[in-house]
C-alpha positions, 0 to 999 in steps of 0.5 A: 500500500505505498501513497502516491504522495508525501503529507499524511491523512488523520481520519478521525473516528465516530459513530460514521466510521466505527466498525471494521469494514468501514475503518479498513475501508478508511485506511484503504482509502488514504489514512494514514493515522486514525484519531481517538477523541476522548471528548466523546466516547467510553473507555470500551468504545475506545477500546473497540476502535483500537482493536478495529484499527489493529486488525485493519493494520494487519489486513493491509500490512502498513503500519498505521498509527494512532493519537488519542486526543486528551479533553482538557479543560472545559471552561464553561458558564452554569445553567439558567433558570430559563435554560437561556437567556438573551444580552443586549450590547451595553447592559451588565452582566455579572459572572460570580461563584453562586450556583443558583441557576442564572438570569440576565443580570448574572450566571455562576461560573465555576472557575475560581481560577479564572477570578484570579486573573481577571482585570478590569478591561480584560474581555471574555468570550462566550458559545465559541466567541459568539458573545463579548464581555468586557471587565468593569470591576472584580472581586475574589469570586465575582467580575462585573462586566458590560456586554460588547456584543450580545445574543442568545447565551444557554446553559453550559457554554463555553467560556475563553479568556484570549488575553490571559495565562490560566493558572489551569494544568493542561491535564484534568483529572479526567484526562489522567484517567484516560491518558493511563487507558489510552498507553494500557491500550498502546496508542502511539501519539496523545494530543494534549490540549489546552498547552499554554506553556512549555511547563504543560508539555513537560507535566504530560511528559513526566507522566508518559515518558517515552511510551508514547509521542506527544502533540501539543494542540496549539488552540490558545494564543498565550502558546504563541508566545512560548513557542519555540520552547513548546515546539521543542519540548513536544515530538509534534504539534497540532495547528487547531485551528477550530478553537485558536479561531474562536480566541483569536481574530480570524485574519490572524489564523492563517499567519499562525498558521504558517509562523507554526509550521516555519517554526516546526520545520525549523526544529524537525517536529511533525506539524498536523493542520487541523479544523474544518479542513473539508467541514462541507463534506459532513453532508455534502459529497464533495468539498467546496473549491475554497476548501480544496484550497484550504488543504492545498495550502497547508501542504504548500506549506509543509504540513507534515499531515492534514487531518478530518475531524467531524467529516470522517467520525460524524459526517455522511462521506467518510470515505469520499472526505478521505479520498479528494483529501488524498487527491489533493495531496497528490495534486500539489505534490506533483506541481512543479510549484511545490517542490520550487517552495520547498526548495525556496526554503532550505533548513541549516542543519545542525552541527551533528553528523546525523543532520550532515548525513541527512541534508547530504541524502537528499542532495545525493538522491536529487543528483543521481535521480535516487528513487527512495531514500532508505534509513534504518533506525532503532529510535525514529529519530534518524527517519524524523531528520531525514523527513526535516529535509523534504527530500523529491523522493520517498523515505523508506524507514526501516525499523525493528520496533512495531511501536517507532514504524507507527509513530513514523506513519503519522510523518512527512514521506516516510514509508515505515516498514518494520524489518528485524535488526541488521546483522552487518552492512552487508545486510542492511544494503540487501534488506534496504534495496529488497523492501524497496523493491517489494514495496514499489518505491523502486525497482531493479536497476535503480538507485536508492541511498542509504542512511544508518548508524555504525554501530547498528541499533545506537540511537543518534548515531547516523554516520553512514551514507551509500548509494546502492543500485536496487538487485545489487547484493553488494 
């Protein structure tokens, strides 16, 4: 099952696409990685799909990765006595501590943390940025403020301070629950949601280490500010879009956008472009034409996987949504634009041998009109720095380990392929151009470059180059 195209698919999973037949049919079809979303959903459903999306992986004999994405907090108002209630620009409306079902002139909000913030002028958001309070005065459990922009507010909407740093953990204790489910089970990425700070990755990582990768969701503009210190502490990052949006001005986003991805290139991280991708194919067929360009321009971009939220796990088309997502792709990439953007940007590479090597790979594989380049790697991290390159050609990443080719599926071009461990060069020359042929990156009498480290199975120590000809048993 080798893709015609480098970027990856994210599908995520729901009641439309919850049985074997339908996520076999998915991961036929063009995805590369399937999304738990532990926002909706028991633990057994969960488990359910898991074991769906194994048995489509044996079927189809690719690895296929999956992230399971963490809730977070939930910031929201309480109830009304009505159920709703209706604010006009201008009028008061005080948020306070007091449970009594609300009414226009008040509503409890059950967030002591976000009093400790508050100063007057600061503004909040409610029902996804719909309505827009202002701060005129606080108090330890209350803020009065002046309605800046009206409308009809219900029980339990959601509730955004854009302009302030939380003192709220990124991990609820709902979310621990299900984090310890989700590594019992082996999924291989965890979305963390809600990052404000580097700290936040750093308290997901000291409960994870390395048993699985992490993804920081860029959802808050208060991240912006940190970074490149998130960035460099996570093994990936989420551009989500849906909820940056709400606490950002919309003519902001796309520049994020593209702020996160340099910065994601720059450091070899994995970067996921997310949100309302194809939001159109949740009841129609096909996808608008300014959709269709919202996908292209994320891989122009870089991204190293473009991902479908409600298309695939509620929406009428999950298949189709995969489908003209895949052919999109495609398209890009075999626009002689592409390549000349890519190229537009080169990456320094570090001062190691292991980024010398690679930079050196995609050279040699553009100058000998190289197939595919093969790396072998015990951790993952040599195939990651490779992918940092964008090489014209594919990476073939050959790995021992089950866990690190699924990891690798979620990245840009690479091809992974679990091969048991190399006894000698001479085997790595013979195992890297026999998968090459069979997986049909390549065929006899082409060329392919090889990467690895001497001595095999030291994470890191990428040293060796060699161009091999495809047949040729050294």
């Amino acid at each position: 099952m080798r893709r015609e195209r480098h970027a990856k698919i994210i599908a995520t999973l729901g009641p439309s696409s919850s049985t074997a037949e339908q996520i076999e049919m998915l991961a036929r079809t063009g995805a590369d990685v399937f999304r738990l979303n532990f926002s909706h959903g028991s633990h057994e459903d969960h488990r359910a799909r898991y074991n769906m999306i194994r048995a489509a992986e044996e079927k189809t004999g690719r690895p296929i990765s999956i992230i399971m994405d963490l809730q977070g907090p939930k910031l929201r108002v309480g109830t009304f006595a009505q159920g709703k209630v209706t604010l006009e620009n201008g009028q008061d409306f005080c948020l306070d501590m007091d449970k009594t079902p609300g009414d226009k002139t008040r509503v409890c909000l059950p967030h002591p943390e976000i009093f400790a913030v508050l100063k007057v002028g600061t503004e909040l958001l409610m029902d996804d940025g719909k309505i827009r309070v202002r701060v005129t005065a606080r108090g330890e459990n209350h803020a009065m403020t002046t309605v800046v922009v009206g409308g009809t507010l219900s029980n339990n909407k959601g509730l955004n301070v854009p302009g302030e740093v939380l003192p709220i953990s990124a991990l609820t204790e709902k979310d621990r629950k299900d984090l310890m489910f989700g590594l019992s089970l082996g999924v291989d990425w965890v979305a963390l949601s809600f990052v404000q700070r580097a700290e936040d990755v750093a308290e997901a990582r000291a409960l994870t280490g390395n048993q699985v990768g992490i993804i920081s969701k860029l959802e808050k503009p208060q991240a912006i500010t940190a970074l490149h210190d998130i960035v460099n502490l996570s093994d990936a990052v989420m551009v989500a879009r849906g909820d940056l949006g709400v606490e950002c001005p919309p003519e902001v986003v796309p520049i994020l956008q593209k702020k996160i991805l340099s910065v994601c290139r720059q450091q070899g991280k994995p970067v996921v472009v997310a949100t309302q991708m194809l939001e159109s194919m949740i009841s129609a067929p096909t996808p608008t034409r300014a959709e269709a360009s919202d996908v292209a321009t994320a891989v122009y971009d870089g991204a190293d996987a473009v991902m479908l939220s409600a298309e695939t796990a509620a929406g009428q088309y999950p298949v189709e949504a995969v489908s003209i997502m895949s052919k999109i792709i495609a398209s890009v990439e075999h626009d002689e634009t592409y390549r000349q953007i890519i190229n537009s940007h080169p990456l320094k590479p570090e001062n190691t041998a292991a980024d010398a090597i690679c930079a050196a790979a995609s050279q040699v594989a553009a100058t000998v009109e190289a197939k595919a380049i093969v790396t072998f790697t015990s951790s993952g991290s040599t195939a990651f720095r490779q992918a940092r390159q964008r090489p014209p050609v594919p990476i073939l990443g050959l790995t021992p380990d089950v866990r690190v080719a699924r990891q690798l599926a979620l990245v840009w071009g690479i091809h992974a392929v679990t091969a048991e461990g190399v006894r000698d060069f001479g085997d790595m020359v013979q195992k890297a151009t026999r998968l090459a042929e069979r997986d049909q990156l390549a065929q006899a009498g082409d060329k392919a470059v090889i990467i690895a480290g001497v001595p095999f199975g030291t994470p890191g120590s990428t040293n060796v180059l060699r161009i091999a000809e495809i047949g040729d048993n050294l």
